[in-house]
TIZA-7604 format. One record per residue (C-alpha): x, y, z; residue number from 0; residue in one letter. Coordinates in pm, 1 decimal. Layout:
BEGIN
<site <X; Y; Z>; NUM; "a">
...
//
This chain:
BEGIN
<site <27860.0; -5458.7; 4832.9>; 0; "x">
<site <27943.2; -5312.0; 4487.4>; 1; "x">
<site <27867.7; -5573.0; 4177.7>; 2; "x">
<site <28220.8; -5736.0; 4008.4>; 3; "x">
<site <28293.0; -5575.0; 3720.4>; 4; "x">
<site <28350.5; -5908.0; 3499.8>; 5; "x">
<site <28586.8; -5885.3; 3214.4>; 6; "x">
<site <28586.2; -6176.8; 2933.1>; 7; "x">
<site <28832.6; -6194.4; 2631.0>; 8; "x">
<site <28962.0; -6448.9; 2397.1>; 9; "x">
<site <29323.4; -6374.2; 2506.5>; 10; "x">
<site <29402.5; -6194.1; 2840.3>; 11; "x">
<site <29740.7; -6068.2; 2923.9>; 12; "x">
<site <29791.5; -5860.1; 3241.4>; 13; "x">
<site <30143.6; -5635.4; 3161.4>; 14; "x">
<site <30249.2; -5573.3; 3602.1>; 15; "x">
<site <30422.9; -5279.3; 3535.1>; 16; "x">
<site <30139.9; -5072.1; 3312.4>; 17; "x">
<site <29875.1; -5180.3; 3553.9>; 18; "x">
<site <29704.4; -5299.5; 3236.2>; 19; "x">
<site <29539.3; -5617.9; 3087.5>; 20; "x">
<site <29589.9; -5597.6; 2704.5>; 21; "x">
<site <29243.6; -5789.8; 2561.5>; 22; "x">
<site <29203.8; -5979.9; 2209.4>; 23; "x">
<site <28926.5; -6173.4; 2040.3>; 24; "x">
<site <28556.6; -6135.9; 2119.3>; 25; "x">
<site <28632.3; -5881.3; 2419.6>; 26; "x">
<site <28363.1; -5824.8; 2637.8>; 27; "x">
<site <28344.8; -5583.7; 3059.5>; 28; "x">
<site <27976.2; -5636.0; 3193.3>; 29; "x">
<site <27874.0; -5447.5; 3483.8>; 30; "x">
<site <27549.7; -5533.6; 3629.1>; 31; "x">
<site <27274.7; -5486.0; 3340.2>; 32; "x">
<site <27540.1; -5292.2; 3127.0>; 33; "x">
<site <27781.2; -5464.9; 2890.3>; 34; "x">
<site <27996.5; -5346.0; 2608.9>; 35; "x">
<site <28171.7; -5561.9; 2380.4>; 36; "x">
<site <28465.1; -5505.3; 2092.2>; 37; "x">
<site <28744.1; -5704.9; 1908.9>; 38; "x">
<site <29029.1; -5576.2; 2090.4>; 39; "x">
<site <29079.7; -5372.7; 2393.0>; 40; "x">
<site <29290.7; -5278.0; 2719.4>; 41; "x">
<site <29212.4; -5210.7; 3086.5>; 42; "x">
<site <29383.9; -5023.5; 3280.6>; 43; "x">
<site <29359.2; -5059.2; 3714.5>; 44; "x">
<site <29428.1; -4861.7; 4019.0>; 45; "x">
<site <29643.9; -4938.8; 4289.8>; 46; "x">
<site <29351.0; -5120.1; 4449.4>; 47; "x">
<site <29342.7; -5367.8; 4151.8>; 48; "x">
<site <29021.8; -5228.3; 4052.0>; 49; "x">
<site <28922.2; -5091.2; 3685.1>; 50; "x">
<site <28986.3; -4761.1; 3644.3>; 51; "x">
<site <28987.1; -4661.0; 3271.7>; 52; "x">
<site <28921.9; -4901.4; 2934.5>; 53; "x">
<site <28941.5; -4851.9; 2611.3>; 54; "x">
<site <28798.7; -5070.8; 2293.4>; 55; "x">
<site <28795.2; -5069.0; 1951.1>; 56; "x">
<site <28636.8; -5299.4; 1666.9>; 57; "x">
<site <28273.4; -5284.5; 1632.8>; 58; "x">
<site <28233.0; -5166.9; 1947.4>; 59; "x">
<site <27844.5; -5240.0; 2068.0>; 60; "x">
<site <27710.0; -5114.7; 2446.9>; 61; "x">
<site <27408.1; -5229.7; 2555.9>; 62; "x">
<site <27159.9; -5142.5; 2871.1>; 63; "x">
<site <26916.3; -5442.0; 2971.0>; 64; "x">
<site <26632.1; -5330.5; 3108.6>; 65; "x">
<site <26570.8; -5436.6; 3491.6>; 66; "x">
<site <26283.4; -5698.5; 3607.1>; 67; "x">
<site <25987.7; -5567.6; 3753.5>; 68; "x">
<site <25813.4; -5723.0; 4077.5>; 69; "x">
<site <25575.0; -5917.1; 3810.1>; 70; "x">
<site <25872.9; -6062.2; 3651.3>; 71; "x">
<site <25812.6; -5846.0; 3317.5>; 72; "x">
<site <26091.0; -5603.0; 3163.4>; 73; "x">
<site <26084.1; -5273.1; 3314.8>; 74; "x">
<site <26289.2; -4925.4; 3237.1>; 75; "x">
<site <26492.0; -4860.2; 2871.3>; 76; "x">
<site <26725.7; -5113.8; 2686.2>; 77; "x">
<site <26963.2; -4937.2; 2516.9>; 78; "x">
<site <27176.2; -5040.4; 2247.3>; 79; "x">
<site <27550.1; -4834.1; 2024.3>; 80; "x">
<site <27745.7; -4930.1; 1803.2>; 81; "x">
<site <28076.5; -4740.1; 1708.7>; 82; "x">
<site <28440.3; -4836.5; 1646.1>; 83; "x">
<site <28598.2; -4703.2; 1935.0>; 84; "x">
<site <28488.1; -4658.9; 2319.5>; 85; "x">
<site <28684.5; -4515.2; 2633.7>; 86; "x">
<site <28541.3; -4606.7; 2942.8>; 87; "x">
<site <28585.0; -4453.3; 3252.8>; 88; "x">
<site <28496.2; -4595.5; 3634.3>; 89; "x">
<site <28455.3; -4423.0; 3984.8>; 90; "x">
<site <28551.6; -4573.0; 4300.7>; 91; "x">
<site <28415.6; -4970.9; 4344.5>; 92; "x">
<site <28426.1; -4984.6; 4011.1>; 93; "x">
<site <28109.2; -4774.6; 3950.6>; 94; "x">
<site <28093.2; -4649.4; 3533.5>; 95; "x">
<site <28121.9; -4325.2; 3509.1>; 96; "x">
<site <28129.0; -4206.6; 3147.8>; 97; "x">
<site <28155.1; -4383.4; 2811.3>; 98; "x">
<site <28269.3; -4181.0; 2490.6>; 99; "x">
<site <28151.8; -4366.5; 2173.2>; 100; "x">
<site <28348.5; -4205.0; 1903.0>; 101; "x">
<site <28333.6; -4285.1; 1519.6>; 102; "x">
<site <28015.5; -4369.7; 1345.5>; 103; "x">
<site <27804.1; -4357.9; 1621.3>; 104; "x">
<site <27450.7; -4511.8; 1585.6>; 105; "x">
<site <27235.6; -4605.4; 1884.4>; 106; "x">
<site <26860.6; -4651.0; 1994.9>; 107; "x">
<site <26684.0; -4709.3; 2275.5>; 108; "x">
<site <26318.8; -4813.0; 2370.9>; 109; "x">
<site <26150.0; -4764.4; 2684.1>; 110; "x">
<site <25925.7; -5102.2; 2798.6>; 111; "x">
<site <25586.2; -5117.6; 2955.1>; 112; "x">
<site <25576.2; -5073.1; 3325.4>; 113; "x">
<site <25392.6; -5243.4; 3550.9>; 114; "x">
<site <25398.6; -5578.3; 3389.7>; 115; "x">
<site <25127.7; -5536.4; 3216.5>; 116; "x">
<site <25083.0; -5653.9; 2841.4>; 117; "x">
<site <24961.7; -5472.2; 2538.6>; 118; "x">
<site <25037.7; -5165.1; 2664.8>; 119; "x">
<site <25227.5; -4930.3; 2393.0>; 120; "x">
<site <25572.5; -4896.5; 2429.1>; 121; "x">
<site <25726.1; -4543.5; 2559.8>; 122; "x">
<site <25873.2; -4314.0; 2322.0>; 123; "x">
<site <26162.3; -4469.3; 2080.2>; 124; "x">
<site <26482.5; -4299.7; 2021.2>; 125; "x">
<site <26717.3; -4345.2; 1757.8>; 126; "x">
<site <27038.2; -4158.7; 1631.8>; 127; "x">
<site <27336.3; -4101.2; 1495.8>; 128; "x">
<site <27657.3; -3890.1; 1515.3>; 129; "x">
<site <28000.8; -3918.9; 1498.8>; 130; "x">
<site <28065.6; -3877.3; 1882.8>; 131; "x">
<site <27869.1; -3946.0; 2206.9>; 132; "x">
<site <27922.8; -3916.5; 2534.8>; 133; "x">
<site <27758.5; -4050.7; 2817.5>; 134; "x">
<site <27734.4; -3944.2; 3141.1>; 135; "x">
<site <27602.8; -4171.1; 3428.4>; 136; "x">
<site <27531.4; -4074.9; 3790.8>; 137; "x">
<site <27517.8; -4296.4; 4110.7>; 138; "x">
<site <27230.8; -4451.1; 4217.7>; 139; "x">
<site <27166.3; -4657.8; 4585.9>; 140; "x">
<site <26986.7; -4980.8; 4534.4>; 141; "x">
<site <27053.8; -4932.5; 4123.3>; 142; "x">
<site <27414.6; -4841.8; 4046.1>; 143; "x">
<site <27503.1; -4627.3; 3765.8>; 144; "x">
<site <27201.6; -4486.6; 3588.6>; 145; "x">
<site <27197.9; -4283.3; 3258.4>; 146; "x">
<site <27242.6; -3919.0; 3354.0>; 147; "x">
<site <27296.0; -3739.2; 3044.5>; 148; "x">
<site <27357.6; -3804.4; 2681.2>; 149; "x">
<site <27607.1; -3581.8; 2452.7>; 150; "x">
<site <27572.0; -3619.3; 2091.3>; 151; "x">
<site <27843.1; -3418.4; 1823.6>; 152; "x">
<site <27885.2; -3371.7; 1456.1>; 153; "x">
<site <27648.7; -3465.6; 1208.1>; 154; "x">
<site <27370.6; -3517.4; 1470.2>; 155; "x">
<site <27052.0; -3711.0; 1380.7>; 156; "x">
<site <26765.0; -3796.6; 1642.3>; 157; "x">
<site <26418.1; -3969.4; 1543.4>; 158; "x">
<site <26183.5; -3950.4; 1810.5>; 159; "x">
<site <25854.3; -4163.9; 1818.9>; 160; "x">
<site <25602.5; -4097.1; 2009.9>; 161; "x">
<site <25408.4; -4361.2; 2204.7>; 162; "x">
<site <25060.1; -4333.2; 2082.2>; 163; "x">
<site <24998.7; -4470.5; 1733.0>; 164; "x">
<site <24689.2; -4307.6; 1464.0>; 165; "x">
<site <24604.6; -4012.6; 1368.5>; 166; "x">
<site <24582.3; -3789.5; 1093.2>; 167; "x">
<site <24812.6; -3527.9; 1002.2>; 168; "x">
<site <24694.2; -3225.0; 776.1>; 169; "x">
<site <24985.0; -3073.7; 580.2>; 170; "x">
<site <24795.1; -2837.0; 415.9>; 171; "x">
<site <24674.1; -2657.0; 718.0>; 172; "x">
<site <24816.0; -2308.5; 844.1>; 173; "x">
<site <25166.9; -2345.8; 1012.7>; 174; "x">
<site <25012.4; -2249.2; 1362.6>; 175; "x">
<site <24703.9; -2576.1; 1332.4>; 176; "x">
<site <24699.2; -2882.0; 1499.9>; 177; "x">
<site <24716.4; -3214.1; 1315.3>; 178; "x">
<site <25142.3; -3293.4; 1278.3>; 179; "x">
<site <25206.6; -3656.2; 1258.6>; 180; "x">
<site <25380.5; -3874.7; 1566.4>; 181; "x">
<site <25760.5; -3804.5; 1445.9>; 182; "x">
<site <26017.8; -3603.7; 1511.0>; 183; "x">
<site <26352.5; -3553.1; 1355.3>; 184; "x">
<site <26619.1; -3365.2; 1446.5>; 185; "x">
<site <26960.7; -3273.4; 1291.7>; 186; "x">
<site <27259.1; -3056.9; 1387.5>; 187; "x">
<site <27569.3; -3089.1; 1534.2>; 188; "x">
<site <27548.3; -3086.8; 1889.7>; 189; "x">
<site <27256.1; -3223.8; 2122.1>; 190; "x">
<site <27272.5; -3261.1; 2457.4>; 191; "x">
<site <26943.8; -3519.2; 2615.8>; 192; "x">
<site <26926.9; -3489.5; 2995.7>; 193; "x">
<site <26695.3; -3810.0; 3188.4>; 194; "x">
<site <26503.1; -3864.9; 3449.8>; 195; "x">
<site <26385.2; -4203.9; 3678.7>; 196; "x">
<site <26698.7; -4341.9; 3711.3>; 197; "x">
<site <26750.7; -4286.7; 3281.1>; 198; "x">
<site <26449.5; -4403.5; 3165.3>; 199; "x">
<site <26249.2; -4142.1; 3041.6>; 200; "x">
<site <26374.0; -3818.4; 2854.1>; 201; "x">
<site <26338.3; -3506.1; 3094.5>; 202; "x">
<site <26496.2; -3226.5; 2850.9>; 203; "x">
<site <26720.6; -3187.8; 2545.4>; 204; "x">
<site <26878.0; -2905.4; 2367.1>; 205; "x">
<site <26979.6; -2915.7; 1993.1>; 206; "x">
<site <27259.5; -2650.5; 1916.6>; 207; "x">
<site <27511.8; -2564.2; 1636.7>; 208; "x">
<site <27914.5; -2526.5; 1668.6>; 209; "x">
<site <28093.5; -2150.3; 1648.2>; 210; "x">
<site <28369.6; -2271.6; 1373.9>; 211; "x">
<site <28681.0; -2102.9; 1493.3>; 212; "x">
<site <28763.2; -1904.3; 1187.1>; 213; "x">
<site <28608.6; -1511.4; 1209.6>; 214; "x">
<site <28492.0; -1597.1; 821.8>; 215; "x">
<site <28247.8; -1849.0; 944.2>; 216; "x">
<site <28187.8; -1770.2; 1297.1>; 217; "x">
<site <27835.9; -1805.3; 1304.5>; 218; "x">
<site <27662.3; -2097.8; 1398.7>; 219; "x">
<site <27503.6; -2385.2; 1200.8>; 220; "x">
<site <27165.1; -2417.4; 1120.7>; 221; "x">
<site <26963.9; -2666.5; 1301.1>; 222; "x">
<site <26655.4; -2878.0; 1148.3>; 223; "x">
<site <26373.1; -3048.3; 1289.0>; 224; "x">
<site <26109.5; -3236.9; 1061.7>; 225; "x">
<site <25775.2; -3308.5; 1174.3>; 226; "x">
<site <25657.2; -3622.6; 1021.3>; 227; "x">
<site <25263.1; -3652.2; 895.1>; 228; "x">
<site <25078.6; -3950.1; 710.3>; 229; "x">
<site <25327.4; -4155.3; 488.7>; 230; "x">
<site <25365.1; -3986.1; 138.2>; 231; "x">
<site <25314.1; -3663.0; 299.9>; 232; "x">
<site <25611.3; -3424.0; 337.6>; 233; "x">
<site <25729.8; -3346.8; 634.4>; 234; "x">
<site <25675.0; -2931.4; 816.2>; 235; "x">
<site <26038.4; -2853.4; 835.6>; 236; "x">
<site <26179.9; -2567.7; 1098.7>; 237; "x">
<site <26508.5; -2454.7; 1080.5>; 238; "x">
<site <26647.4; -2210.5; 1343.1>; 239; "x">
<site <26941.0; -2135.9; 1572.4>; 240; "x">
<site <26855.5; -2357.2; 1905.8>; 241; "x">
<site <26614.8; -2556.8; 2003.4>; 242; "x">
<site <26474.5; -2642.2; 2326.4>; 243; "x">
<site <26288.1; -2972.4; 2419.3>; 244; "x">
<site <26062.2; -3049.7; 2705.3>; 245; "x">
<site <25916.5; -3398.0; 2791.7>; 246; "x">
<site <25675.0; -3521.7; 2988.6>; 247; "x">
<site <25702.9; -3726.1; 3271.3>; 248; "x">
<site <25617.9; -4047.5; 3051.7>; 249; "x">
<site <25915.4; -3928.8; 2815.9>; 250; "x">
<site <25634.5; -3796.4; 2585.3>; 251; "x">
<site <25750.4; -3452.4; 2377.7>; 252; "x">
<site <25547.3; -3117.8; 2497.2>; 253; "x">
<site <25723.3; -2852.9; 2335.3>; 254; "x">
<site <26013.0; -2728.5; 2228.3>; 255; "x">
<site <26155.9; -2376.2; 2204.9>; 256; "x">
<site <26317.6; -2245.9; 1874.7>; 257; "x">
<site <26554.0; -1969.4; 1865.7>; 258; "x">
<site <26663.2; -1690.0; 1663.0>; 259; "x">
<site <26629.0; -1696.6; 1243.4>; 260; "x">
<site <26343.9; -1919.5; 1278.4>; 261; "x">
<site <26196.4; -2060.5; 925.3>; 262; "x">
<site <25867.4; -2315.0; 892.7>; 263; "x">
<site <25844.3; -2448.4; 576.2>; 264; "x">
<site <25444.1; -2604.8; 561.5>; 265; "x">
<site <25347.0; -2838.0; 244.8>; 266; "x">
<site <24995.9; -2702.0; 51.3>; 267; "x">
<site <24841.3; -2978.4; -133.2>; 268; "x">
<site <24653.8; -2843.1; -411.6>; 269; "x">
<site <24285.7; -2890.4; -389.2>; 270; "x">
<site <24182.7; -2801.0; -690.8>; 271; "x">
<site <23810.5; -2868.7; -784.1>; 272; "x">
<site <23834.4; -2842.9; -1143.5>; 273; "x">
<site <24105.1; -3095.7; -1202.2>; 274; "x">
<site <24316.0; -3357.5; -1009.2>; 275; "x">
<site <24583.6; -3154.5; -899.5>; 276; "x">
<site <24861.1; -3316.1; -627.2>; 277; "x">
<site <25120.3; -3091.1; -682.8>; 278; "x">
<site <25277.3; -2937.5; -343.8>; 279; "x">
<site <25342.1; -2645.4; -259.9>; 280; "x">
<site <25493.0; -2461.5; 28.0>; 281; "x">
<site <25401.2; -2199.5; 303.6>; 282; "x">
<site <25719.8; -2069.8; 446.0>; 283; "x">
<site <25685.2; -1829.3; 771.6>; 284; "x">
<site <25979.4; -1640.1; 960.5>; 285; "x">
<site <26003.6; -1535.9; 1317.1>; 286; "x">
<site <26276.4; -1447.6; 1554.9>; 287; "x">
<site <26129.1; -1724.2; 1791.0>; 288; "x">
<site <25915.0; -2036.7; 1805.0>; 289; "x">
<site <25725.6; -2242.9; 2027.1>; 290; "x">
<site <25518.6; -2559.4; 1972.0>; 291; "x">
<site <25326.3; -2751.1; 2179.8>; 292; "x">
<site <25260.3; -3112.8; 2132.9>; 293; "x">
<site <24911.6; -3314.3; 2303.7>; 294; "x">
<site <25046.6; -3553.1; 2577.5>; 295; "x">
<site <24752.1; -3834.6; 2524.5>; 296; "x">
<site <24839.2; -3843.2; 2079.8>; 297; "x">
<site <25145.7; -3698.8; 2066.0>; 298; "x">
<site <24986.8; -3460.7; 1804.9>; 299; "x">
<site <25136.3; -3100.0; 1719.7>; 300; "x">
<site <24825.7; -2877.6; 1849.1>; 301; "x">
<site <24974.6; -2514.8; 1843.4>; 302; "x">
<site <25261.3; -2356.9; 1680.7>; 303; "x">
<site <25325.7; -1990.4; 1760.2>; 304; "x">
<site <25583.1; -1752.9; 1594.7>; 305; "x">
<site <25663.2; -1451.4; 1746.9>; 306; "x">
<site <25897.6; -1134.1; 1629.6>; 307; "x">
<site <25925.7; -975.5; 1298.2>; 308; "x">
<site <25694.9; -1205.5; 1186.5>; 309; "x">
<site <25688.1; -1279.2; 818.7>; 310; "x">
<site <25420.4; -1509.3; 563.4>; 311; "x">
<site <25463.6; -1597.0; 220.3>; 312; "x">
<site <25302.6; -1897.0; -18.4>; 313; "x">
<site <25233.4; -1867.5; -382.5>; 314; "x">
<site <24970.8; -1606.7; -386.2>; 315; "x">
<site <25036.4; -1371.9; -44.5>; 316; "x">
<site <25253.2; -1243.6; 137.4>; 317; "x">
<site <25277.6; -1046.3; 491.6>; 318; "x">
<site <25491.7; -946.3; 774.4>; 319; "x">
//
């Protein structure tokens, strides 16, 4: 038997002939280990008195509660979004289907140990922002609706955090050594994150930029990611096209593809023997493509190959 969807307000009034209870004050629709809450709201039902559709608005905040393991500890991703309006949409029984967080989107979501054991480092954060997401759940047996797919647009920002904590980054080495920090962040304007185990780990993501429909400006947006080093250090920034992300099966990055007017922008510290010197200064290398491969066990950058009219320039050289 499917779970009750359970539906809490301050002020509930069901209106017969809309099929639709209008909601006010401290609204809240929980569904097993999801709930959403808002200020004000309205569901609409189906013939079979069942939810079909809602929508809320106020400080809207959805959260995901991770499930109890065997051992009685938290296991899986909690999941948290805030935003000032969500639609909601359910299958048959009552199952969610998609939620559509639109207007000032922020969310986040951490991954906890597994196994019940304790002291073992969390799985890889997320974080973001945008001003629309959509969310995408598919059909479980035994767990209900799990997190299929996440769609992120306009003014996209990820941070991704990798597991393993330590290490040393080293800015000033050649754009294609290893040593990048634990950090990734990623801007554009349209990402699309795609999960495996029931939506607990990250399987895949793809960051991409928006035609604009005039011909003046039909090209698309440049997308950024920033790898983070030590704090104080800046960050190796690559701008390009696309990207392409793969993920381990803990959810750890691997690599990631980028695509078409690819640019790496590498600090130089200044190691100058004869005085103290901590200016920076930059490396910048062009390609037509990109890809960088990241060490499971660290979550350290170790390679970083460009390939196609390739081109090198810092303060003193420069190639192609």
């Amino acid at each position: 038997q499917a779970a009750p969807t359970v539906i809490r307000a301050g002020e509930l009034v069901y209106l017969r002939e809309e099929s639709r209870i209008a909601l006010d004050g401290a609204v809240e629709i929980e569904k097993q280990a999801s709930r959403v809450r808002a200020r004000s709201g309205s569901v609409w039902l189906n013939e079979q008195s069942q939810v079909q559709r809602a929508e809320l608005t106020g400080d809207v905040r959805a959260e995901q509660r991770p499930a109890a393991s065997a051992a009685g500890a938290a296991a899986g991703t909690s999941a948290n979004a805030r935003a000032g309006r969500a639609l909601l949409d359910f299958g048959e029984g009552g199952a969610i289907r998609t939620v559509n967080l639109v207007d000032g989107v922020q969310w986040e979501a951490t991954s906890g140990s597994s196994g019940g054991k304790r002291g073992r480092a969390e799985e890889p954060q997320r974080s973001g922002s945008s001003e629309r997401m959509l969310l995408t759940f598919a059909q479980s047996t035994g767990e209900g609706a799990v997190l299929d797919r996440a769609t992120a647009e306009e003014n996209v920002k990820i941070t991704l955090r990798s597991a393993q904590a330590g290490g040393t980054s080293s800015p000033g080495k050649a754009s294609g050594a290893a040593g990048a920090g634990q950090a990734q962040v990623l801007t554009g304007q349209q990402a699309e994150m795609l999960f495996a185990q029931g939506g607990r780990v990250l399987r895949d993501a793809r960051l991409r930029g928006t035609a604009k429909p005039d011909a003046k400006s039909a090209t698309q947006s440049e997308q950024k990611i920033e790898l983070l080093g030590e704090p104080g250090t800046p960050p190796r920034t690559i701008t390009a096209s696309s990207f392409d992300f793969d993920f381990t099966a803990a959810g750890e990055l691997a690599q990631f593809n980028a695509n078409d007017n690819v640019r790496v922008v590498s600090p130089v510290v200044s190691t100058s023997t004869t005085k103290p010197d901590t200016r920076v200064a930059s490396r910048v290398t062009t390609s037509k493509d990109l890809v960088a491969s990241f060490d499971g066990a660290s979550g350290k950058l170790t390679t970083l190959r460009q390939t196609g009219n390739f081109n090198y320039q810092d303060a003193e050289r420069k190639a192609q």
